[in-house]
Structures are given as structure tokens and as C-alpha cells.
Backbone bond lengths (Angstrom), bond angles and torsions (degrees), N, CA, C in turn:
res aa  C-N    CA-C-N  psi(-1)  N-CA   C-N-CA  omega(-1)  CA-C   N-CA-C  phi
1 X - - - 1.467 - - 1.516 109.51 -
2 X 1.760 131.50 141.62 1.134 141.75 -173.92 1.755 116.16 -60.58
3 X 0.918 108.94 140.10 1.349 89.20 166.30 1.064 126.14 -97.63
4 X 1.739 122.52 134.76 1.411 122.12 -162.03 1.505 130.80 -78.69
5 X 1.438 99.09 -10.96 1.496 134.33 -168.70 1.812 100.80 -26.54
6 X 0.893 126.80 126.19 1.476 125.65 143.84 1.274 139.77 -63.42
7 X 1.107 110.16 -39.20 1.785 138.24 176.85 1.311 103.71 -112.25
8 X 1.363 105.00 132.98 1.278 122.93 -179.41 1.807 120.65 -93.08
9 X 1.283 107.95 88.00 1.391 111.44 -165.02 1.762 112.57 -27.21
10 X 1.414 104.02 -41.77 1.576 104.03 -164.56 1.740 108.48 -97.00
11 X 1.206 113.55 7.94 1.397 106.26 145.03 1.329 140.88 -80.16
12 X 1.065 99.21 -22.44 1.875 126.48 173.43 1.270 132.14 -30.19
13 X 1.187 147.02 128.48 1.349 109.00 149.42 1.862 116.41 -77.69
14 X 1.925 87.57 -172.02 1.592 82.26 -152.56 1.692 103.31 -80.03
15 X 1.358 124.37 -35.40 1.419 109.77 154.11 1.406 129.22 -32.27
16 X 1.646 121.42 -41.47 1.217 106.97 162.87 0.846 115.08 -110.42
17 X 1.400 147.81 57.66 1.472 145.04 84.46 1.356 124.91 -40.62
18 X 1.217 101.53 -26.02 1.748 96.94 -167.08 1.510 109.99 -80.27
19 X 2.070 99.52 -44.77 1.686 94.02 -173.57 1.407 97.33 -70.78
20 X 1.508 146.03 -10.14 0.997 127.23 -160.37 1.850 98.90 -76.14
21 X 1.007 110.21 -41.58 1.587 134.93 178.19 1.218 112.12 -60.91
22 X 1.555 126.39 -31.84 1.441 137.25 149.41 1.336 113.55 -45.20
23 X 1.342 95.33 -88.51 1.639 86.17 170.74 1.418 147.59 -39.49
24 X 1.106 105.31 -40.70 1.419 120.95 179.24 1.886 105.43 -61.28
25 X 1.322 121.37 -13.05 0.890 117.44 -138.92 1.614 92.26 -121.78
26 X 1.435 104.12 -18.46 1.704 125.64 175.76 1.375 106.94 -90.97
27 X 1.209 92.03 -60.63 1.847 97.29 -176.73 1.663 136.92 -92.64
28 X 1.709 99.43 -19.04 1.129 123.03 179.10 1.531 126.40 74.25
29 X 1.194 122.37 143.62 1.248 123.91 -153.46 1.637 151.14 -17.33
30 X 2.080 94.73 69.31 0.999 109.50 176.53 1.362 137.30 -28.81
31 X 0.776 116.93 -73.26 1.371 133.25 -179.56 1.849 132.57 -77.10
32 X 1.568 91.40 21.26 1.538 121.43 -175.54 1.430 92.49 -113.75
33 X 1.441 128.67 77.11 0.998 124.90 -176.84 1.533 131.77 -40.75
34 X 1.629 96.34 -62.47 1.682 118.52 175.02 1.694 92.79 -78.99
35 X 0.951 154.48 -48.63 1.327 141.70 -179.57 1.585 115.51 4.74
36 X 1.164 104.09 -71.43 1.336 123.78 -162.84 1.631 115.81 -73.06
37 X 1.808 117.47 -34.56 1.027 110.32 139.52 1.464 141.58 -50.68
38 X 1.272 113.46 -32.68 1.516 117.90 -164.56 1.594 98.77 -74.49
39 X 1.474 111.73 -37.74 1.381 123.03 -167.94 1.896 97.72 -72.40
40 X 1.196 107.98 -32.23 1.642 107.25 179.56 1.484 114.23 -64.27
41 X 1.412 90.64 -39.17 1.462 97.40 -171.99 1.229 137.07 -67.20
42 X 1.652 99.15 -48.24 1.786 124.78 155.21 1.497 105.32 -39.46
43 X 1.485 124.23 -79.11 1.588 117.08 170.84 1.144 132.80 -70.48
44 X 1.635 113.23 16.00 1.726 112.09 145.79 1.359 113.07 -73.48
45 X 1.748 96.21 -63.78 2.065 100.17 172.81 1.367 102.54 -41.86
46 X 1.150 144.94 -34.62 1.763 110.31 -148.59 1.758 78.71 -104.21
47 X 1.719 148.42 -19.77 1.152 127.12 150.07 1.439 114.42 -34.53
48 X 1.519 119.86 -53.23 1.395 117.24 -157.33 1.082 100.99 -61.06
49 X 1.961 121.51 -59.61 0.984 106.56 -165.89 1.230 138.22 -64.89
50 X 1.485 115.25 -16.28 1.921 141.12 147.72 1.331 97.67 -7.42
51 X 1.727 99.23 -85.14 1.329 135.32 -160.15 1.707 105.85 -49.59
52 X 1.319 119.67 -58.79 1.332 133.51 -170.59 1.561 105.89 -50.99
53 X 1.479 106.44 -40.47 1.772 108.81 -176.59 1.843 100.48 -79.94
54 X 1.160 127.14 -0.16 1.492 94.20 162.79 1.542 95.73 -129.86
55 X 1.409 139.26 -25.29 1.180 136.49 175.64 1.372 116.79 -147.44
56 X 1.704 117.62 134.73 1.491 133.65 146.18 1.387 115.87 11.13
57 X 1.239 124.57 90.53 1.650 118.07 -164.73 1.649 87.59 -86.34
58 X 1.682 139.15 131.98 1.035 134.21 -140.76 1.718 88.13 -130.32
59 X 1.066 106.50 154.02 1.689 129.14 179.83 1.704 109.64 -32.17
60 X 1.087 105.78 -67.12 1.655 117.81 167.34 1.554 114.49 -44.77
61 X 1.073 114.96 -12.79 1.492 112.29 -166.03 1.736 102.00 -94.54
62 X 1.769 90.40 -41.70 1.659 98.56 -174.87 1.784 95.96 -57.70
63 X 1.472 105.74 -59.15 1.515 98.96 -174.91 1.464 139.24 -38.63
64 X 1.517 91.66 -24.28 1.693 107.94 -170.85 1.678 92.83 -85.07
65 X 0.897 118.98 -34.31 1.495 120.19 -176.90 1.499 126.50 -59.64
66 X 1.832 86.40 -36.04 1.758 106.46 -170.08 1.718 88.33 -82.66
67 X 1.275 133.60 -53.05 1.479 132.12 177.63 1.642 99.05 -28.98
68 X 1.363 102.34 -84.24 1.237 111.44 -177.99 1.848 129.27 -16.28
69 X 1.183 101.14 -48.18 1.007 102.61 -163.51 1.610 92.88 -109.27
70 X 1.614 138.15 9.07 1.292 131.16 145.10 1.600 111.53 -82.41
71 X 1.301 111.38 -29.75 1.401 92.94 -176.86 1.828 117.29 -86.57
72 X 1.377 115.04 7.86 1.314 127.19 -164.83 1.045 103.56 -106.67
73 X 1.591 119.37 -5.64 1.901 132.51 -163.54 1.692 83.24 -112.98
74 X 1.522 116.11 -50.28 1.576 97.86 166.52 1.502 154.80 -19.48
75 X 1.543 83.97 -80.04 1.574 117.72 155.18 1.435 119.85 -48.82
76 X 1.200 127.67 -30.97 1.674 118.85 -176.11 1.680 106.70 -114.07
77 X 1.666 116.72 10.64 1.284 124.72 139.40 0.831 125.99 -73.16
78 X 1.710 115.16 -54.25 1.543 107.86 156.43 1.446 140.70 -39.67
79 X 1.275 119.52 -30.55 1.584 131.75 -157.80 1.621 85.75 -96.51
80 X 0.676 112.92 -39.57 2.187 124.79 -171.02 1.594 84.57 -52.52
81 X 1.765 96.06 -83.99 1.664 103.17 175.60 1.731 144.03 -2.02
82 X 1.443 83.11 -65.05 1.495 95.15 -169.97 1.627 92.88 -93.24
83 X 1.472 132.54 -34.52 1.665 105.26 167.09 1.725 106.07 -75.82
84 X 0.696 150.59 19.15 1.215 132.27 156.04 2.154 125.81 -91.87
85 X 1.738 83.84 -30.36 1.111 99.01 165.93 1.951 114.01 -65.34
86 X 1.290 112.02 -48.40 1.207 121.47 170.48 1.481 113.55 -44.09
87 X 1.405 131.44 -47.82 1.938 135.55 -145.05 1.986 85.46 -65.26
88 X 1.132 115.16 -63.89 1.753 107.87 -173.71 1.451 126.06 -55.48
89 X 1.469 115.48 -2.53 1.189 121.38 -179.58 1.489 113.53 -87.76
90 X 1.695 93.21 -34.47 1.990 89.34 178.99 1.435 127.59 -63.98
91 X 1.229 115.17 144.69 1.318 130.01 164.18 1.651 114.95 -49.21
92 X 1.066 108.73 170.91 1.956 123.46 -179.99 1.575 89.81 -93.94
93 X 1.203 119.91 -39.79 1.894 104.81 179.53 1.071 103.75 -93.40
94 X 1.742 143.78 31.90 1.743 115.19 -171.54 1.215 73.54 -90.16
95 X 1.860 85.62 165.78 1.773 117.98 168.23 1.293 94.85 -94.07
96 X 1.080 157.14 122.33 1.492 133.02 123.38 1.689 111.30 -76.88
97 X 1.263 125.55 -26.43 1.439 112.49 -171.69 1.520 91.01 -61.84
98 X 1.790 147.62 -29.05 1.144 107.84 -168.19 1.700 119.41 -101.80
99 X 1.465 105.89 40.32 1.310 137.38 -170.25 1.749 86.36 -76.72
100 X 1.520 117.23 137.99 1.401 121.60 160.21 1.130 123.53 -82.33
101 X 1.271 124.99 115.48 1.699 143.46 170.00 1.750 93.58 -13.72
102 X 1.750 104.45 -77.35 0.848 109.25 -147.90 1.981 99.74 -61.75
103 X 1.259 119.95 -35.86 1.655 117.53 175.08 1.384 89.71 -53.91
104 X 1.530 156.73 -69.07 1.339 151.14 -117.90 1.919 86.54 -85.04
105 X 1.502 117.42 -63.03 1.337 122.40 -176.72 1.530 93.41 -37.92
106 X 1.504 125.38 -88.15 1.138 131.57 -177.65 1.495 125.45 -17.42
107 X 1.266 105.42 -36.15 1.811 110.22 -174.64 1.806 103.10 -77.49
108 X 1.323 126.70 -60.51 1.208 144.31 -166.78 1.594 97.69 -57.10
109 X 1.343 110.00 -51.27 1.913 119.39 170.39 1.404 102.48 -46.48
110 X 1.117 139.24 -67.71 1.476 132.32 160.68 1.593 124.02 -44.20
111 X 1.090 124.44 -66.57 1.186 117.73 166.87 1.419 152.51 -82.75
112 X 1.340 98.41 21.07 1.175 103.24 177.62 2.005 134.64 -83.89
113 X 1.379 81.86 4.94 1.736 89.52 -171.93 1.756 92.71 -127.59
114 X 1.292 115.22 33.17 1.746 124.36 -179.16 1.662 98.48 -106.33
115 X 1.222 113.27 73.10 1.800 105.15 -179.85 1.961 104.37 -94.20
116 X 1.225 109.14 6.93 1.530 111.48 171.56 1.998 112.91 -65.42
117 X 1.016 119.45 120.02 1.457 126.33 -151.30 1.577 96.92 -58.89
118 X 1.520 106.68 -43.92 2.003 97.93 -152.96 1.193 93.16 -96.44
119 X 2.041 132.65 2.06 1.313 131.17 167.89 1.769 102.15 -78.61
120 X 1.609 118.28 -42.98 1.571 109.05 -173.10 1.681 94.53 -67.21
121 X 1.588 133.26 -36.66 1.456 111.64 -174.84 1.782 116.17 -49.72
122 X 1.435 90.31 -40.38 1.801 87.22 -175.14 1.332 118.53 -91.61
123 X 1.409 117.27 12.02 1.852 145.23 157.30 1.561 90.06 -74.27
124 X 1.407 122.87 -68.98 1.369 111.14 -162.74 1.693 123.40 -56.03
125 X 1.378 96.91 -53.45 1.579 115.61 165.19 1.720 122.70 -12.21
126 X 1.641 68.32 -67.59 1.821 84.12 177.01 1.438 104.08 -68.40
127 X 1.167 135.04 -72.59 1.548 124.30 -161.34 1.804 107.22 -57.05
128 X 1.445 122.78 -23.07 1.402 122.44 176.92 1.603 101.92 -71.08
129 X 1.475 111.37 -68.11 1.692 115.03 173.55 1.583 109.58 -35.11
130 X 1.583 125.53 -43.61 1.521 116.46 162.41 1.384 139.48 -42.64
131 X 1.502 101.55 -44.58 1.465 129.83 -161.48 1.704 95.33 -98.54
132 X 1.562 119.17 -19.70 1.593 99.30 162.73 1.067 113.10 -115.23
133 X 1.662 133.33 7.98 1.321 115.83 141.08 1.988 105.03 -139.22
134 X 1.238 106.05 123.01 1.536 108.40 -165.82 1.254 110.27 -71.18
135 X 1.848 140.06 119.23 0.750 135.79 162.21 1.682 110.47 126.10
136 X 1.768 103.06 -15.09 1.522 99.58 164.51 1.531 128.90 -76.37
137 X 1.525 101.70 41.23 1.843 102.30 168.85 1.429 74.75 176.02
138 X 1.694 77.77 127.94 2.078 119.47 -177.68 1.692 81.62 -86.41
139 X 1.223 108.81 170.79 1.385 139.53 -170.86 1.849 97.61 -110.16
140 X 1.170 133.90 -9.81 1.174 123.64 134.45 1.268 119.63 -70.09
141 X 1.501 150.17 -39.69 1.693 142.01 156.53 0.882 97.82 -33.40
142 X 1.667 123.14 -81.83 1.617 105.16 -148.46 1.699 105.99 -70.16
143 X 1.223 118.27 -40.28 1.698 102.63 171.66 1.622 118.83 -41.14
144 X 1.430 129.56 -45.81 1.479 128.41 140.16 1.392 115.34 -20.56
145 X 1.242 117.68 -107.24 1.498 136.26 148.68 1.387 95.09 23.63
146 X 1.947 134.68 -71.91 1.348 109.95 -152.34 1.400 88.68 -101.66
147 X 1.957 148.93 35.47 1.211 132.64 128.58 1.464 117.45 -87.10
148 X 1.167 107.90 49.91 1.726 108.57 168.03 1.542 113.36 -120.49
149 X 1.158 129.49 159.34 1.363 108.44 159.41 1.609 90.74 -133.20
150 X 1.439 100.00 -163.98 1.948 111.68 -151.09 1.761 86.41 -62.27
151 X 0.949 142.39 -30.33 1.944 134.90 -136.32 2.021 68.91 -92.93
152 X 1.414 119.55 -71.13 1.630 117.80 -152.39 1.884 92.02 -51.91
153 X 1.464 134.15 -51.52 1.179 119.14 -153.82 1.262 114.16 -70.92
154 X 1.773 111.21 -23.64 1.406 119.55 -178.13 1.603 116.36 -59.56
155 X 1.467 92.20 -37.83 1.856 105.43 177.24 1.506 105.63 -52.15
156 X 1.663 124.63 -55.58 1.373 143.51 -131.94 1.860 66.24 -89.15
157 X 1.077 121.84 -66.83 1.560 119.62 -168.46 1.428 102.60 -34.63
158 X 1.385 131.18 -71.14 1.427 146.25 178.27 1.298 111.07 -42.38
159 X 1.569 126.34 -35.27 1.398 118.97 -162.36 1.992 97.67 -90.92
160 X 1.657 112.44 -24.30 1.517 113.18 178.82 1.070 93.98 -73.40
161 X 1.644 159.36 -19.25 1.119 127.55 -165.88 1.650 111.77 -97.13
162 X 1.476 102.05 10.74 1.687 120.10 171.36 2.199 99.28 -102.55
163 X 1.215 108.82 13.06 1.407 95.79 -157.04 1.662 73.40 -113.61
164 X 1.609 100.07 134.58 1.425 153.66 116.06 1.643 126.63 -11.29
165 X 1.662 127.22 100.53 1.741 95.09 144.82 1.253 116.13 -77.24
166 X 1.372 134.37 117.33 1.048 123.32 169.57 2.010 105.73 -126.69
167 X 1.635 101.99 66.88 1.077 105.68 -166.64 1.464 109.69 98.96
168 X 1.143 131.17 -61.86 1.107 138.68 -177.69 2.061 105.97 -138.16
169 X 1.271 130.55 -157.18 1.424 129.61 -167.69 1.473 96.08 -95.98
170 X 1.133 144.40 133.44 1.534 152.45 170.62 1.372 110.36 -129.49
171 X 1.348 125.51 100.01 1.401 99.63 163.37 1.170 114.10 -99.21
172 X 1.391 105.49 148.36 1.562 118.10 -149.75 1.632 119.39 -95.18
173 X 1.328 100.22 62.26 2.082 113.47 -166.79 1.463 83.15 -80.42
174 X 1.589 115.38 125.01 1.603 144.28 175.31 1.670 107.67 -107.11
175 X 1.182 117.42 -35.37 1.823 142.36 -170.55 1.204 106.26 -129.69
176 X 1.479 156.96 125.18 1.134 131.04 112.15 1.499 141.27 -58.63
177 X 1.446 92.08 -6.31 1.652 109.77 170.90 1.593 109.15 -93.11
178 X 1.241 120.86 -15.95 1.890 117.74 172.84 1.140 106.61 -62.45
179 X 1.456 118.30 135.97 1.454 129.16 164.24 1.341 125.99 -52.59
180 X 1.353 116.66 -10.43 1.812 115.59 172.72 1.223 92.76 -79.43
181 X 1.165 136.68 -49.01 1.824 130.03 -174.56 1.701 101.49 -51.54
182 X 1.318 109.72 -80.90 1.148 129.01 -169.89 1.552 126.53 -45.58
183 X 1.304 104.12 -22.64 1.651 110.24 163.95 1.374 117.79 -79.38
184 X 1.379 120.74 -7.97 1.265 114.08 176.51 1.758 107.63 -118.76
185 X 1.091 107.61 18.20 1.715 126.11 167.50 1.517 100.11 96.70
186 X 1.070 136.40 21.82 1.244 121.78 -177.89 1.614 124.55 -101.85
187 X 0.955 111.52 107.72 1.393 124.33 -179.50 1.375 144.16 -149.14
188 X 1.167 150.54 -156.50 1.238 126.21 -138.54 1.963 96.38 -92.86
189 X 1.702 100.40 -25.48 1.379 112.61 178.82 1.168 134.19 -74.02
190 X 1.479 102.31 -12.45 1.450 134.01 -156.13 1.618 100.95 -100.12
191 X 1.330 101.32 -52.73 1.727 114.37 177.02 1.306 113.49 -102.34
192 X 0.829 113.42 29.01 2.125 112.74 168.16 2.180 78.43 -127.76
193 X 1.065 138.39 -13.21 1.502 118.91 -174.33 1.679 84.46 -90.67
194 X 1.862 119.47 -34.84 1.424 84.92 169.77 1.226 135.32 -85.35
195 X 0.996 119.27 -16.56 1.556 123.67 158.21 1.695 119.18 -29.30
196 X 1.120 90.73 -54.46 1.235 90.80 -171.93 1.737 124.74 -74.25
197 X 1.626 96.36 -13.81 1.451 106.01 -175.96 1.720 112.25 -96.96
198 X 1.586 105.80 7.08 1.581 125.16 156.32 1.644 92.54 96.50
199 X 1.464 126.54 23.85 1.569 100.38 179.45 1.891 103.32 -112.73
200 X 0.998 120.59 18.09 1.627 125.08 -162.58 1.791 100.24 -159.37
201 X 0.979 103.79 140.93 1.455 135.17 150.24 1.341 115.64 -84.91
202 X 1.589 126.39 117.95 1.449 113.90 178.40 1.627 100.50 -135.62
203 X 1.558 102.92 121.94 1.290 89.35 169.01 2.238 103.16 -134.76
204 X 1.073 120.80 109.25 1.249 139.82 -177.46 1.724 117.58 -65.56
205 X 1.352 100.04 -6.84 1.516 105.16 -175.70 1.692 95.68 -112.84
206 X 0.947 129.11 -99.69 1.235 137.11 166.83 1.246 148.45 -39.52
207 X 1.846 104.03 -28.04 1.596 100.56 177.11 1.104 141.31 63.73
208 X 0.949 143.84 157.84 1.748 132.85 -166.59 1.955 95.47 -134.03
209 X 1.513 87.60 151.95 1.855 99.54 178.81 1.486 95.49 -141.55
210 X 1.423 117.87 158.01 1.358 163.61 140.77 1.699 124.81 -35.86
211 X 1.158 98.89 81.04 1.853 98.37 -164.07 1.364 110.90 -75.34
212 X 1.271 121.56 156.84 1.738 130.59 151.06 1.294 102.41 48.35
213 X 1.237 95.73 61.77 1.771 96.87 176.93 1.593 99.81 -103.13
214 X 1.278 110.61 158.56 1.462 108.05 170.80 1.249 131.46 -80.91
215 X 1.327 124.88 -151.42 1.588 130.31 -158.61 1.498 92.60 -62.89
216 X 1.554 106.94 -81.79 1.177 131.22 131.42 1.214 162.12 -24.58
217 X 1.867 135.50 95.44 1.311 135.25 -175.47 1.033 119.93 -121.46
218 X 1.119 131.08 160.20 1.088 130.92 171.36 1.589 111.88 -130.68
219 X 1.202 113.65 149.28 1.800 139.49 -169.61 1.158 127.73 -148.13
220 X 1.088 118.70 129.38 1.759 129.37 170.77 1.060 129.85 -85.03
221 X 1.090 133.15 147.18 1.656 134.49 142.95 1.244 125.93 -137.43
222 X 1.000 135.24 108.29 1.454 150.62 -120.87 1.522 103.98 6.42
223 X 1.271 105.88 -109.10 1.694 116.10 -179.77 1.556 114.41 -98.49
224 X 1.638 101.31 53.65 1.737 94.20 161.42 1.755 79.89 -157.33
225 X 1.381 93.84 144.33 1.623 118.58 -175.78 1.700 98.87 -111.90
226 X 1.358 107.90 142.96 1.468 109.33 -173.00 1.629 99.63 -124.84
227 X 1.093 156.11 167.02 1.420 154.86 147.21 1.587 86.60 -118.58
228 X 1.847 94.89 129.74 1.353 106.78 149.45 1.457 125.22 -110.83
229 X 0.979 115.53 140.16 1.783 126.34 -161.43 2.154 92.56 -105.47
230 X 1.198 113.70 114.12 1.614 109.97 -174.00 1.796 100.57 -107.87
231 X 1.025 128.23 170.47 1.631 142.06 -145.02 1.938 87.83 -93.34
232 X 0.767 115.41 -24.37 1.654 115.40 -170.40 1.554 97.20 -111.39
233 X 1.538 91.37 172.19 1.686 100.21 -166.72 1.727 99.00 -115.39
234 X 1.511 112.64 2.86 1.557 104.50 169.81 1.939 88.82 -169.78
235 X 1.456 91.31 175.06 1.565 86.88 178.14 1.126 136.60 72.41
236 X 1.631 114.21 12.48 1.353 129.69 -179.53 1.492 135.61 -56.04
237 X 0.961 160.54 142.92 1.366 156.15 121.30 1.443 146.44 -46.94
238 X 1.594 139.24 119.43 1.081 99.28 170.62 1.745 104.01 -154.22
239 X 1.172 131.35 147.38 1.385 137.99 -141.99 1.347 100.55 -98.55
240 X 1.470 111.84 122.23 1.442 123.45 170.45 1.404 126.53 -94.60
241 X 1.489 102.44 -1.86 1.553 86.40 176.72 1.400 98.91 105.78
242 X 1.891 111.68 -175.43 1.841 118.60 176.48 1.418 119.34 -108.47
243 X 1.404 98.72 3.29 1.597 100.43 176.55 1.464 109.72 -120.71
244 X 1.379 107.03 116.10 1.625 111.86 160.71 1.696 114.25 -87.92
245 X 1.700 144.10 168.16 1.430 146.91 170.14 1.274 81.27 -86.35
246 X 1.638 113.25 159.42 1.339 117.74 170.67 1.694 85.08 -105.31
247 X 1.925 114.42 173.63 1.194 105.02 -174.90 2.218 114.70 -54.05
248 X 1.818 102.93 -24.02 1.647 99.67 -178.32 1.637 99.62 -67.62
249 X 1.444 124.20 -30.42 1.359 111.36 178.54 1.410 109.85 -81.61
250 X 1.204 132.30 -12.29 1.460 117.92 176.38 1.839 110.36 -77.87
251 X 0.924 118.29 -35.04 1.733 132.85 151.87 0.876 132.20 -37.34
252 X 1.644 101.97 -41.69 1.913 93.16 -172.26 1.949 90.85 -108.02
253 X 1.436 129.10 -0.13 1.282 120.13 -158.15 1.565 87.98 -70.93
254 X 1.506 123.30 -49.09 1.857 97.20 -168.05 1.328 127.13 -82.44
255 X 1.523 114.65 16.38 1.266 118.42 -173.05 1.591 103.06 -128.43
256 X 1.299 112.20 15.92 1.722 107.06 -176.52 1.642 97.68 -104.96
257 X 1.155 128.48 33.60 1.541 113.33 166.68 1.313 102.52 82.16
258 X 1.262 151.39 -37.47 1.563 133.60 -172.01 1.392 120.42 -27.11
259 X 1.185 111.49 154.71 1.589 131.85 179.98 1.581 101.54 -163.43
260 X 1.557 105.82 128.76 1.814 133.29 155.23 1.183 89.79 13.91
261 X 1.347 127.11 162.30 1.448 142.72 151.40 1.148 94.76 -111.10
262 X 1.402 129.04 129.96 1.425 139.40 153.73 1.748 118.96 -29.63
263 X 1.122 104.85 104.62 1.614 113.21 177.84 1.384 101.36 58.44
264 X 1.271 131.33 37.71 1.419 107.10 127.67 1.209 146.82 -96.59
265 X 1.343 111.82 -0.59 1.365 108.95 160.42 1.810 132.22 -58.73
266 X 1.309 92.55 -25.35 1.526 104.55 171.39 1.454 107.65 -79.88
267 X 1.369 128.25 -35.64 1.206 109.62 -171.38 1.052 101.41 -89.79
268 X 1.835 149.32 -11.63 1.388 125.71 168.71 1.703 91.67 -83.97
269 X 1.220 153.05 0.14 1.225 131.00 158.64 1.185 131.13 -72.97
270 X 1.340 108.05 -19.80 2.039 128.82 178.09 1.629 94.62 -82.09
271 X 1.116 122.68 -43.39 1.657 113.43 -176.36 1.560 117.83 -86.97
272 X 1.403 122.62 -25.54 1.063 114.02 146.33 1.498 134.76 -46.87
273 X 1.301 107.19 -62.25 1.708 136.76 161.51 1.777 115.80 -34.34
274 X 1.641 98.53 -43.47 1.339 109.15 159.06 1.625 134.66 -58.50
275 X 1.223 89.45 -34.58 1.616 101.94 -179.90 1.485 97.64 -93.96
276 X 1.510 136.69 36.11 1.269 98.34 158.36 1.694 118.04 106.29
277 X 1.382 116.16 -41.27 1.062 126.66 -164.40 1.611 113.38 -80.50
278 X 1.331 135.54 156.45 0.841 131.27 172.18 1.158 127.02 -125.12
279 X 1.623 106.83 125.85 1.486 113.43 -146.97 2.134 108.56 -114.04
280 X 1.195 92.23 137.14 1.442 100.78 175.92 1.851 117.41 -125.28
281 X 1.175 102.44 115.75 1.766 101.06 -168.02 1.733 98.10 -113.05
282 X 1.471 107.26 160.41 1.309 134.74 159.04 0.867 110.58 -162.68
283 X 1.566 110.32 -173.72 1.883 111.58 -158.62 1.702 77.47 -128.22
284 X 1.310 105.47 144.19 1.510 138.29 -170.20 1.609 105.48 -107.16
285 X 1.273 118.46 -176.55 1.457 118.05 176.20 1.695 98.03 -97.71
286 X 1.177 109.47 147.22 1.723 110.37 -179.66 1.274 117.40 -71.76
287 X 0.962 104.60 -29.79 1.894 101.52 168.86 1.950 128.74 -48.72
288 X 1.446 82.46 -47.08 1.757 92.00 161.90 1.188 115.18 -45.08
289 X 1.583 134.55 -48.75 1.227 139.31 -139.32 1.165 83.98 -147.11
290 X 1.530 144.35 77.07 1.150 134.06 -175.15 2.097 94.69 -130.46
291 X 1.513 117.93 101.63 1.328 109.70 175.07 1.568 133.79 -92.65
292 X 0.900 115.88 12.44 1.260 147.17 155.10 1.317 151.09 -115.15
């Protein structure tokens, strides 16, 4: 019998050999495309023929069978898909062998019925970002992760390219009513739907700030580093805005595609600058600050 393989084990590298061998080993024979049909199919016929020796196997029955086994040819296109999309993303040092079975089962259970193209890229992401460092996405993210569809991730994409290192990813929403938010869909409707889907903190009244910071800070945005110099010599403050990442949004922020927002770096430097602060910028290497 042919082999159905898609991927050619011995072209690989050996990282992706390995998750391929991971997987296969969680979910079972990935990369046997028709496999899984043939095996459906064999124990549909020997149902039928069950069925036929005590009753009339009836029209509806064939149909439910033929479903079955189209929507099961779906699903393991999909799963093919998005690991194949994944193999060029890994590193020469990822681990995937110390990837957990049970996280690998878990991921494919979510994604396996995601055949939307720029949803399997940010399917792959994540399982590659896993497989080169094990353990950067809880099994609550990706359970998140598969209640989104393309419109919520596009937002979460749009809202990282307003995000901040400031210690950790901040994007820095001051207005949800300013037109720099709002031209790129962000608004009060936009970020209370993520709130609710566990990747944002939103609070529109109050806002959240930055405690006991020193004289001195320092902050990123992509590839330009800023030091802010504050009026006190300890005990500082400094205002982040109404959206915090929750820890699933701090996870998926460097692997969801973001890129710069056009001129905002100048405008959080004029409102900083406004308040007082004194600001010193250069451009850093992008890897430091690399969100995507």
C-alpha cells in the first residue's frame, strides 16, 4: 500500500522530525492523510453490514455515513495544514519532544475544524512558539484561542501594535474615543468583546498605572528604546491607559502578527513629553522588542 504521507520525514529538519513524531504519537497518524478515512470507512461497511443482517439500512443512514466521513477528511486537512505551516517556524534548539502529549492532544481538539487561512497561520505560531520553547501557552490560552474567530484575532492583532514593553506588553489605549484607536477598530465595543473572551482587562473609568518606579525607566516599542527620567528620585508613577493583556493575552501578544501603528510612537512621546517627563529615545536591535 502507497504511502499517503504529505511530508517527507527525511527532508526535515530534526526538530521537525521530532514534533512531527510528537504528534503522531498524541494524535495519531498525522500525516497519513486518507488513513483515517479508510479506517472510517472499513468500520462504517462492517456497521452496514451489522445493520443489513437484522434491518433495512435506509437512505439517511448512507448519508450520515457519507457526512461523516466528509467532515473527518476536513478536520485532518486542517490539522496537516496548520502543522505544516508550523515545521519553518522552529528554531535549531526547540524542544518539541518536551512538549506535553496531553497540551499537543489539547491543541489539535481546538483546532481542528479552523480551515480559515490567516486563523491556521496564528494556529501554527502557537504550536511552533510551543515546540521552541515548551510551556509558553497554558492549555487555558489555546482553549481561549479556539473561541475566537478571524474578526476577534484581527482586533487582538490591531490592539498589539498599540502594545508597549513596559516590563511586560501594555498597549497603551489613553482614549477609546481618539481617532488613533478608532481607525484601527478599537473601541469601547471592540475591547469590552475582548474582555470578555479572557484576553484584556478593560477598565474605561479608572485605568490602570505603573507603581514605584524609579528615577529612571526604560520602554520599548518595537525597535526604538525610550528612557524616561520622572521628577522624583523613587516612587514614581506612570499611566497605562484602560487596557491591561490578561496572562492568555500576554502569550498570544508576540505571536499574533502585530506590527507599529503608524505614528504612534510620536503621539505617546508628545503625551508623555506633555506631562513633564523627560524623554530619551534610540533605536535598539529588533530582536529585543520583536512582537511577532
Amino acid at each position: 500500500m502507497p504511502d499517503n504521507s504529505l511530508i517527507k520525514i527525511d527532508d526535515l529538519t530534526k526538530p521537525a522530525t521530532v514534533l512531527i513524531e510528537k504528534i503522531s504519537e498524541a494524535v495519531g497518524g498525522i500525516f497519513k492523510p486518507f488513513q483515517l478515512i479508510r479506517v472510517a470507512k472499513a468500520e462504517a461497511e462492517a456497521d452496514q453490514i451489522r445493520a443489513e443482517s437484522q434491518i433495512q439500512v435506509t437512505e439517511i443512514h448512507r448519508r450520515a455515513m457519507r457526512r461523516f466521513l466528509e467532515e473527518e477528511g476536513k478536520k485532518q486537512s486542517n490539522i496537516e495544514d496548520i502543522t505544516k505551516k508550523a515545521l519553518p517556524l522552529l528554531k535549531e534548539n526547540a524542544e518539541p519532544k518536551n512538549v506535553e502529549s496531553d497540551w499537543i492532544t489539547n491543541f489539535f481538539d481546538k483546532c481542528r475544524i479552523v480551515s480559515n487561512e490567516d486563523m491556521q497561520k496564528l494556529w501554527s505560531r502557537v504550536l511552533a512558539g510551543e515546540a521552541n520553547k515548551p510551556g509558553t501557552f497554558s492549555k487555558r490560552t489555546v482553549n481561549l484561542l479556539g473561541d475566537i474567530d478571524k474578526g476577534d484575532a484581527e482586533v487582538f492583532m490591531r490592539l498589539c501594535g498599540f502594545g508597549w514593553m513596559i516590563g511586560n506588553v501594555v498597549p497603551l489605549v489613553f482614549d477609546v474615543q481618539a481617532e488613533i484607536y478608532n481607525l484601527h477598530g478599537l473601541n469601547f465595543g471592540t475591547l469590552s468583546d475582548l474582555e470578555a473572551l479572557g484576553f484584556v482587562q478593560f477598565n474605561d473609568i479608572a485605568g490602570f498605572k505603573r507603581m514605584k518606579l524609579p528615577k529612571k525607566f526604560t520602554v520599548f516599542y518595537y525597535g526604538t528604546q525610550m528612557e524616561l527620567t520622572f521628577p522624583k528620585e523613587a516612587d514614581n508613577e506612570l499611566v497605562l491607559g484602560k487596557v491591561l493583556l490578561t496572562r492568555a493575552g500576554q502569550e498570544l501578544a508576540p505571536f499574533c502578527g502585530s506590527t507599529p501603528s503608524p505614528g504612534f510612537f510620536e503621539f505617546v512621546y508628545n503625551k508623555w513629553a506633555a506631562q513633564g517627563l523627560v524623554l530619551k529615545r534610540e533605536p535598539v536591535p529588533a530582536f529585543e522588542v520583536k512582537m511577532s
